[in-house]
N, C-alpha and C positions, 0 to 999 in steps of 0.2 A: 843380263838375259837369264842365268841359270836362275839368280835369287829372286826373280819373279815366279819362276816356272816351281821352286823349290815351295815362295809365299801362296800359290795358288794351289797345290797339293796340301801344304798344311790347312789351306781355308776350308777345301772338302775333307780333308778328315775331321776335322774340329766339328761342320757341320754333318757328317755321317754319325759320328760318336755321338753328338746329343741329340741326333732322330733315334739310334739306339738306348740311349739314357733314357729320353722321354718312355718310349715303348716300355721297357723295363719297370719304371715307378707304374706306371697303369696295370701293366700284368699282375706285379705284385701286389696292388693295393685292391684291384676290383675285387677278386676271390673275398679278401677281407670282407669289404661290406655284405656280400652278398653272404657268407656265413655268419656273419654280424645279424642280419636279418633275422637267421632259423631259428639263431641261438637260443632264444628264448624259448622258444616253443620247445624245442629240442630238450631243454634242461628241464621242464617240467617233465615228459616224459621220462627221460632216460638219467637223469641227476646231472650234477656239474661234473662231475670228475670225468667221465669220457669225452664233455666236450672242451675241457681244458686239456688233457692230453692229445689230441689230435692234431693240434696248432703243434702240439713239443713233436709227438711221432714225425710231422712234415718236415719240421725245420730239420727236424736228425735226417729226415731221407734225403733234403734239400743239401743238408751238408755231404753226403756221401756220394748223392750226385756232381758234387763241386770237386770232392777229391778224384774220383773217377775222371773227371773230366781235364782235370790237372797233369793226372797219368797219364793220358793218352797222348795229351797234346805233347808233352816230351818225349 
């Protein structure tokens, strides 16, 4: 009886974890395309170099958000 009730908790978390996985690959891919889009346009006005740096500035904020988020949680 427990190692059912133990295999039916492991079944919903496996299935909570990849509706969160899923979620996750979307959030972070759509942004892409849709800046993918401007890009171009973008560069002719304002040159490539700012809009190569923006992706780097995110990913450094994205990463200090990650750290922050580490600290807290312990």
């Amino acid at each position: 009886m427990n190692t059912f009730r133990n295999e039916t908790i492991k079944n919903d978390v496996q299935i909570y974890s990849n509706d969160f996985s899923i979620t996750d690959k979307w959030v972070s891919t759509v942004p892409s395309f849709i800046y993918a889009i401007f890009a171009g346009a973008l560069s002719d006005k304002y040159g490539r170099k700012p809009l190569i740096l923006m992706p780097v500035f995110g990913n450094i904020i994205g990463g200090i958000f990650s750290v922050l988020n580490y600290a807290f949680i312990r």
